[in-house]
MINU-218686 format. One record per residue: x, y, z of N, C-alpha, C in turn; residue in one letter. Coordinates in steps of 0.05 Angstrom, whole numbers, padded with zeros to 5 digits, always signed. Example, Ala and Ser with C-alpha at 12.3 -4.5 7.8 and 13.67 -1.06 7.14 Angstrom:
<tilums>
+00264-00114+00156+00246-00090+00156+00264-00066+00156a/+00257-00045+00142+00273-00021+00143+00258+00001+00157s/
</tilums>
This chain:
<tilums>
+02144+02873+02988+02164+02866+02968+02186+02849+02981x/+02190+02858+03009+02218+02846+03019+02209+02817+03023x/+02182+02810+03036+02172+02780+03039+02165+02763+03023x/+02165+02779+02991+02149+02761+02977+02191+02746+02960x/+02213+02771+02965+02236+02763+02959+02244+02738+02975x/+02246+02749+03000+02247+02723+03012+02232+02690+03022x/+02209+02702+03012+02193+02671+03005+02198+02657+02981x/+02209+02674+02952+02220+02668+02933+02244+02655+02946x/+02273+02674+02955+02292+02650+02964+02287+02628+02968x/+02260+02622+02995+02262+02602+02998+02258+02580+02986x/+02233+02579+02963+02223+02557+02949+02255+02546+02928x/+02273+02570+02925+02290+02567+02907+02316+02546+02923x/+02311+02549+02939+02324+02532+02965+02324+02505+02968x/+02293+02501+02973+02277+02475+02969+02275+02466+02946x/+02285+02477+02918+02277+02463+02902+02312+02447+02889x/+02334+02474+02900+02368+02462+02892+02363+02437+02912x/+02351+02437+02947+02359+02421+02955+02346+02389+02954x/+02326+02387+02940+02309+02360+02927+02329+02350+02904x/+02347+02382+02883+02350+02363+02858+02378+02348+02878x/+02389+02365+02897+02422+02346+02906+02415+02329+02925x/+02384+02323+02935+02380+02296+02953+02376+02280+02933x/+02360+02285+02901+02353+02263+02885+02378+02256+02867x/+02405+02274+02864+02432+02259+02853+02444+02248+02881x/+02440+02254+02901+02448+02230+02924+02439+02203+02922x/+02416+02209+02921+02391+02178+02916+02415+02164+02903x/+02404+02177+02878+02413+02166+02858+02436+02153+02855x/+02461+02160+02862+02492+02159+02861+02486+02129+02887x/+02477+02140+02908+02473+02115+02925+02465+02087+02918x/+02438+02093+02904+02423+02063+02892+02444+02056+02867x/+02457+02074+02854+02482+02066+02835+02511+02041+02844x/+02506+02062+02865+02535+02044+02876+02522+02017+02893x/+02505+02011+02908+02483+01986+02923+02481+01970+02891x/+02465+01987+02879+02468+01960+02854+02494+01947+02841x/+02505+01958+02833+02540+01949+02828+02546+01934+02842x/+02543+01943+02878+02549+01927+02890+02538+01894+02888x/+02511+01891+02893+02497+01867+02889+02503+01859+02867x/+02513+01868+02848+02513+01853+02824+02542+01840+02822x/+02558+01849+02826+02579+01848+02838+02588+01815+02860x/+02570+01824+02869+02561+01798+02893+02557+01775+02880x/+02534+01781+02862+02519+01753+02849+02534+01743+02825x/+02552+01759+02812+02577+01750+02798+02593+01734+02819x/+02605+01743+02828+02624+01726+02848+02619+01701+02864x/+02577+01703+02866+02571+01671+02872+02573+01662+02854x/+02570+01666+02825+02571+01649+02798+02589+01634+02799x/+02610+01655+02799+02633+01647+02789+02649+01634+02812x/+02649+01631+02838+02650+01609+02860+02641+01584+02854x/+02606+01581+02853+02594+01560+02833+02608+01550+02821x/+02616+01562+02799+02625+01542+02777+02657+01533+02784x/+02664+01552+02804+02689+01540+02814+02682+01514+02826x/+02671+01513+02843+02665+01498+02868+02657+01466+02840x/+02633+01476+02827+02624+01455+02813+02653+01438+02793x/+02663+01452+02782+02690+01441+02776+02707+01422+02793x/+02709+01429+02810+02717+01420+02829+02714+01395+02843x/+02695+01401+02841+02675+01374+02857+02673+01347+02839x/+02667+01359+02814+02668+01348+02790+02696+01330+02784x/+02720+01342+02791+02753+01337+02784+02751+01310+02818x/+02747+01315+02834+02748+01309+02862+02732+01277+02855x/+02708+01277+02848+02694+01255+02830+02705+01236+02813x/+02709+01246+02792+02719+01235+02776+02756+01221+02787x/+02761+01224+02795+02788+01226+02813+02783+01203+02826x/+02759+01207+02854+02761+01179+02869+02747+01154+02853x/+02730+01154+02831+02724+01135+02827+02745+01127+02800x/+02752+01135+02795+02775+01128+02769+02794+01106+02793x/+02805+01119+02811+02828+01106+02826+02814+01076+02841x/+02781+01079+02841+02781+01048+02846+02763+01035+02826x/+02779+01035+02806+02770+01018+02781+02787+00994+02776x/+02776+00970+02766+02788+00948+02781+02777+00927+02748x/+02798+00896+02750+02782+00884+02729+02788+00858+02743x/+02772+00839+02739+02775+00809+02744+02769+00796+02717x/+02790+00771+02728+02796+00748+02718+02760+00731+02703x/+02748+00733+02727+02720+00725+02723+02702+00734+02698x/+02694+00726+02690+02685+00739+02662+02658+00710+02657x/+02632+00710+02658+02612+00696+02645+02614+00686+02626x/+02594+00676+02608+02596+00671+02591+02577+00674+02570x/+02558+00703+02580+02547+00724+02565+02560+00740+02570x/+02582+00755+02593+02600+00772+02590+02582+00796+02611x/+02556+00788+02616+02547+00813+02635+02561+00806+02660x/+02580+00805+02661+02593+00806+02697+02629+00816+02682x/+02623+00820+02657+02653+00832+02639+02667+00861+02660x/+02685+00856+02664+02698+00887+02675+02718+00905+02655x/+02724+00923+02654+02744+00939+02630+02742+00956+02642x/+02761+00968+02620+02771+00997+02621+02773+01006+02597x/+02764+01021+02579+02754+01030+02563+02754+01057+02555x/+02782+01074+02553+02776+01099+02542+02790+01110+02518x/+02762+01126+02508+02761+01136+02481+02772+01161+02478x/+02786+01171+02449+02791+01199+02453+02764+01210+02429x/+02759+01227+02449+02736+01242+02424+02734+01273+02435x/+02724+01286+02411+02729+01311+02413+02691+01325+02419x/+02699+01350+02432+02717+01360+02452+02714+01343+02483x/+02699+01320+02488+02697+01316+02504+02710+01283+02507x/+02733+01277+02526+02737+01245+02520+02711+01231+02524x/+02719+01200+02523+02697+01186+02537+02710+01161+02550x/+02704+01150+02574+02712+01135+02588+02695+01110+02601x/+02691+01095+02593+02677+01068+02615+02697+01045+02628x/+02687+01044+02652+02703+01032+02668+02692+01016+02688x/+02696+01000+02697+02685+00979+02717+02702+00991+02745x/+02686+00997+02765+02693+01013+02797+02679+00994+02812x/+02690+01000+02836+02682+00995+02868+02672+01013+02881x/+02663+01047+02860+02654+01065+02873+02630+01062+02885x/+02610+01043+02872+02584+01044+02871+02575+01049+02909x/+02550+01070+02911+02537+01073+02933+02516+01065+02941x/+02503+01043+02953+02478+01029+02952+02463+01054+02968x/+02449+01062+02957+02426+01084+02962+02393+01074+02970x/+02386+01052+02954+02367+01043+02958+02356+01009+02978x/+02345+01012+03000+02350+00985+03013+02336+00963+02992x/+02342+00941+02997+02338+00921+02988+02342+00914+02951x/+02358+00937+02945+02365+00951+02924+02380+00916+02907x/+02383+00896+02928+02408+00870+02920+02433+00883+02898x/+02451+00903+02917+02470+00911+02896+02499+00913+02914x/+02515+00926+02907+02539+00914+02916+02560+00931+02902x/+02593+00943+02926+02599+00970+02907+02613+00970+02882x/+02602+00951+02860+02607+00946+02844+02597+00959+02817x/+02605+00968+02800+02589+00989+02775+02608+00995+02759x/+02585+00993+02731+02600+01007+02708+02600+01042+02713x/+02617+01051+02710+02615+01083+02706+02635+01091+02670x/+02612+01110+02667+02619+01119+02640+02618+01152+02637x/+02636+01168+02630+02636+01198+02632+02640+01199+02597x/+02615+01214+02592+02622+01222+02564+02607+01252+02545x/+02617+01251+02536+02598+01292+02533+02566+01284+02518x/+02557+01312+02520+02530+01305+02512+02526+01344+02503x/+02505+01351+02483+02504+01379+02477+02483+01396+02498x/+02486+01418+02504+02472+01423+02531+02445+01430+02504x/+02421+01416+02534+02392+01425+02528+02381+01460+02530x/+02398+01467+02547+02391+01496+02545+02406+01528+02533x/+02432+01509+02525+02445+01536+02506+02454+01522+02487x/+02458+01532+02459+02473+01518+02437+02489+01521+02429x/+02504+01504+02423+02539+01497+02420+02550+01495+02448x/+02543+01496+02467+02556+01481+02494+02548+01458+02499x/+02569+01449+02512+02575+01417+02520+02578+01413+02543x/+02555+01391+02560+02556+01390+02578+02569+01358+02589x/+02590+01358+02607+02603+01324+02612+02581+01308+02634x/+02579+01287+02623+02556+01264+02637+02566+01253+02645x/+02553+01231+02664+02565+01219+02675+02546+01191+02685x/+02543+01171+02676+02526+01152+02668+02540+01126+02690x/+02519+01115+02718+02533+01092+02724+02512+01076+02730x/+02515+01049+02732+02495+01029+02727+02508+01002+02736x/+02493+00999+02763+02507+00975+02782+02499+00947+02768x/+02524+00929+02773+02530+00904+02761+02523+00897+02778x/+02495+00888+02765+02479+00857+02767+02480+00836+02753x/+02485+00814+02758+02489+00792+02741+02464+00789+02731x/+02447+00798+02735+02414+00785+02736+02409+00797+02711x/+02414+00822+02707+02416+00840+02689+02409+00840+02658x/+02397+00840+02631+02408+00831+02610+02423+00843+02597x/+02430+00869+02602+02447+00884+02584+02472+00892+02591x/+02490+00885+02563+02528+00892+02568+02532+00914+02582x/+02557+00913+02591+02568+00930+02600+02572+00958+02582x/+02572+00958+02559+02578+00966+02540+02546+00979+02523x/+02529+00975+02534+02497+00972+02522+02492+01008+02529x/+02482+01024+02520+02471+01048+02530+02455+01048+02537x/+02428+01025+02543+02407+01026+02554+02413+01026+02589x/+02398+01023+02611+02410+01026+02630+02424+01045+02651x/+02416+01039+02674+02434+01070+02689+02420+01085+02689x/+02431+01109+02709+02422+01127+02710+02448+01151+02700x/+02443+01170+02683+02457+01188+02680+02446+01217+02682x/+02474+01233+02691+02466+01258+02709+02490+01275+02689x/+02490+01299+02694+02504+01326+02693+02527+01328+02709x/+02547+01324+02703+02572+01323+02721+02585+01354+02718x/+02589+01367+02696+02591+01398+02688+02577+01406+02681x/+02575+01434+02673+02566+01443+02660+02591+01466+02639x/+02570+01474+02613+02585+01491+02606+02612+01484+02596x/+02618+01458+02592+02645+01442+02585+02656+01451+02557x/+02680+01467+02556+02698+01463+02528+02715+01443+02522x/+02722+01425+02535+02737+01397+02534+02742+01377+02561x/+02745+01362+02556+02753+01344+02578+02781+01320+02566x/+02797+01325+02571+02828+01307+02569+02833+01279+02579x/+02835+01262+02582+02838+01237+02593+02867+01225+02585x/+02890+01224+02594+02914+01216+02590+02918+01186+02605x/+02933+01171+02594+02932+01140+02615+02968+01137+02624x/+02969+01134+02637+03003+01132+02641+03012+01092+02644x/+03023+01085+02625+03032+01062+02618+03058+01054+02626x/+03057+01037+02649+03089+01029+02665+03100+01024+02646x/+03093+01003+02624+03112+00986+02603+03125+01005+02582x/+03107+01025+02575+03119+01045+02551+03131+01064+02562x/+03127+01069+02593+03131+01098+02600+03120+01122+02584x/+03107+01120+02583+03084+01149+02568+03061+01147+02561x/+03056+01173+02565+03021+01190+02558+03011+01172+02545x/+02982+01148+02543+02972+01155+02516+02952+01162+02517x/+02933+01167+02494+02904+01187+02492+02885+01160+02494x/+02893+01141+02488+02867+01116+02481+02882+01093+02505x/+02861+01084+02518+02864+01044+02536+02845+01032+02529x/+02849+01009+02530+02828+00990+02521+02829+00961+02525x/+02819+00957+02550+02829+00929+02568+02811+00903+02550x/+02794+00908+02528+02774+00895+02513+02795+00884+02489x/+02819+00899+02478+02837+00889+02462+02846+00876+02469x/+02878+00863+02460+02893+00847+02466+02914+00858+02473x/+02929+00880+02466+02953+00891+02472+02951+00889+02515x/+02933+00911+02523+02924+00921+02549+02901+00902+02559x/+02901+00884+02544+02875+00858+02563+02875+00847+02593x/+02902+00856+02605+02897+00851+02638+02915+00858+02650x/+02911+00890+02643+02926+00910+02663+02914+00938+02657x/+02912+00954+02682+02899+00977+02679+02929+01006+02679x/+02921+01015+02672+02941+01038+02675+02948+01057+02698x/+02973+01054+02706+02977+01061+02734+02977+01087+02738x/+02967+01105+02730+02962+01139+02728+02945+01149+02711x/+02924+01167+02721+02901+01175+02696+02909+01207+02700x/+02909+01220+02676+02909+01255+02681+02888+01259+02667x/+02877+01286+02689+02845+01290+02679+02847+01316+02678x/+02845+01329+02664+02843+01352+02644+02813+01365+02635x/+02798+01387+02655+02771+01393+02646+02783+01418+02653x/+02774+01438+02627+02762+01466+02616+02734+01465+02617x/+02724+01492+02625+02695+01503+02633+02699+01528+02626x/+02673+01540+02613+02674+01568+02616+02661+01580+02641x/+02676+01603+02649+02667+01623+02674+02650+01639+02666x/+02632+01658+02688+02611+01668+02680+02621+01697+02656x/+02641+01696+02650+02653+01729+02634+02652+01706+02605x/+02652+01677+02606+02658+01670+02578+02685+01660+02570x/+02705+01666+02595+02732+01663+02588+02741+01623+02596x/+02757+01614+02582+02767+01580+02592+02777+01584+02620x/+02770+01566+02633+02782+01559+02665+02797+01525+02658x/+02815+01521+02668+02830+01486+02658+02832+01484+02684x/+02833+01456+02701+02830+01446+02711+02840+01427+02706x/+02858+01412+02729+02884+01378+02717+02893+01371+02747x/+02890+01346+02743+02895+01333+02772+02908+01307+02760x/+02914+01289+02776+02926+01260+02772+02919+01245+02791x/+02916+01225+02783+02906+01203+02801+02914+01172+02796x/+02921+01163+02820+02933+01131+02824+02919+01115+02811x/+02912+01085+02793+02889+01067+02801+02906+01045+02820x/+02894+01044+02840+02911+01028+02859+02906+00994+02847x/+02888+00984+02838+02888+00954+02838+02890+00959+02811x/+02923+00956+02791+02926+00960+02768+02935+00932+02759x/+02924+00908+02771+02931+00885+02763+02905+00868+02765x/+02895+00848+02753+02866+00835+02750+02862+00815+02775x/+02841+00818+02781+02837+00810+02815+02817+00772+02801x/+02832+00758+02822+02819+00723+02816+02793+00722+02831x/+02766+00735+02818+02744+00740+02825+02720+00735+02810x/
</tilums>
């Protein structure tokens, strides 16, 4: 009787001490997953920092070497401007730069290019907006305007975009405006000596992130070219 009590203890032993190793497990792989998850939020949401960023940093250096000449054809494909629209939620901007990067040899190109940033609806979630970013090196050889949508190559500059702002800062008026347009007559040969760039993104929780920088255009007068 006394061995069969104490072989009873024991299994009763072995069996409290499996259920408090399996709420250890448990509590352990609880807190390791939180953790990792935890982790892979915070690369998201770095990501989309970083991508913002990079994005603002972009748009920034090639805005500041946007440039117009005097020279103009007489089909107008060698035309330079500055060209920005206010449209909702995303502006839109085309502009004649010196950003251009010859990537391809024998490519006959030169750092010359139209660049155009303008929204587009994302392909993989709906009702988000994603900002593009469309450039297409000036060749005279070329047949299509500056102004043509055919042409170029365009890429994904954001993602996830709730607006993008474009402000122009005008020496002569002293102030903001939402629209330039070096194609009219008012602003036909002068660029505006300050651009404020204004992009909102959503973060991985869903919430607005804003983002605003300023930037010089240094050759804000039309070059004899």
């Amino acid at each position: 009787m006394r061995k069969r009590a104490e072989s009873g203890l024991m299994l009763i032993e072995v069996l409290v001490a499996m259920g408090i190793l399996s709420l250890i497990t448990m509590l352990i792989y609880g807190s390791i997953s939180r953790s990792l998850e935890a982790r892979e939020l915070a690369e998201r949401i770095e990501n989309r920092y970083a991508n913002a960023r990079v994005s603002m940093s972009r748009m920034a250096r090639e805005i500041s070497m946007a440039y117009l000449s005097v020279h103009v054809s007489q089909d107008k494909r060698t035309q330079t401007l500055f060209k920005g629209k206010s449209e909702s939620p995303i502006d839109r901007l085309l502009f004649s730069s010196m950003a251009h990067m010859r990537l391809a040899r024998n490519s006959h190109e030169s750092d010359l290019a139209y660049v155009t940033y303008f929204g587009e609806t994302s392909k993989d979630y709906s009702g988000r907006y994603n900002l593009m970013r469309r450039e297409k090196p000036m060749r005279p050889s070329l047949d299509d305007k500056p102004e043509d949508e055919k042409g170029g190559v365009a890429d994904v500059l954001a993602e996830d975009v709730v607006g993008l702002d474009l402000t122009y800062w005008d020496d002569q008026q002293r102030e903001w405006l939402d629209e330039w347009d070096t194609t009219g007559v008012e602003k036909g040969n002068r660029l505006p000596r300050l651009v404020k760039i204004t992009l909102t993104v959503l973060d991985e929780a869903g919430k607005e992130m804003t983002f605003t920088t300023k930037t010089r255009v240094f050759m804000d007068k039309p070059l004899a070219f």
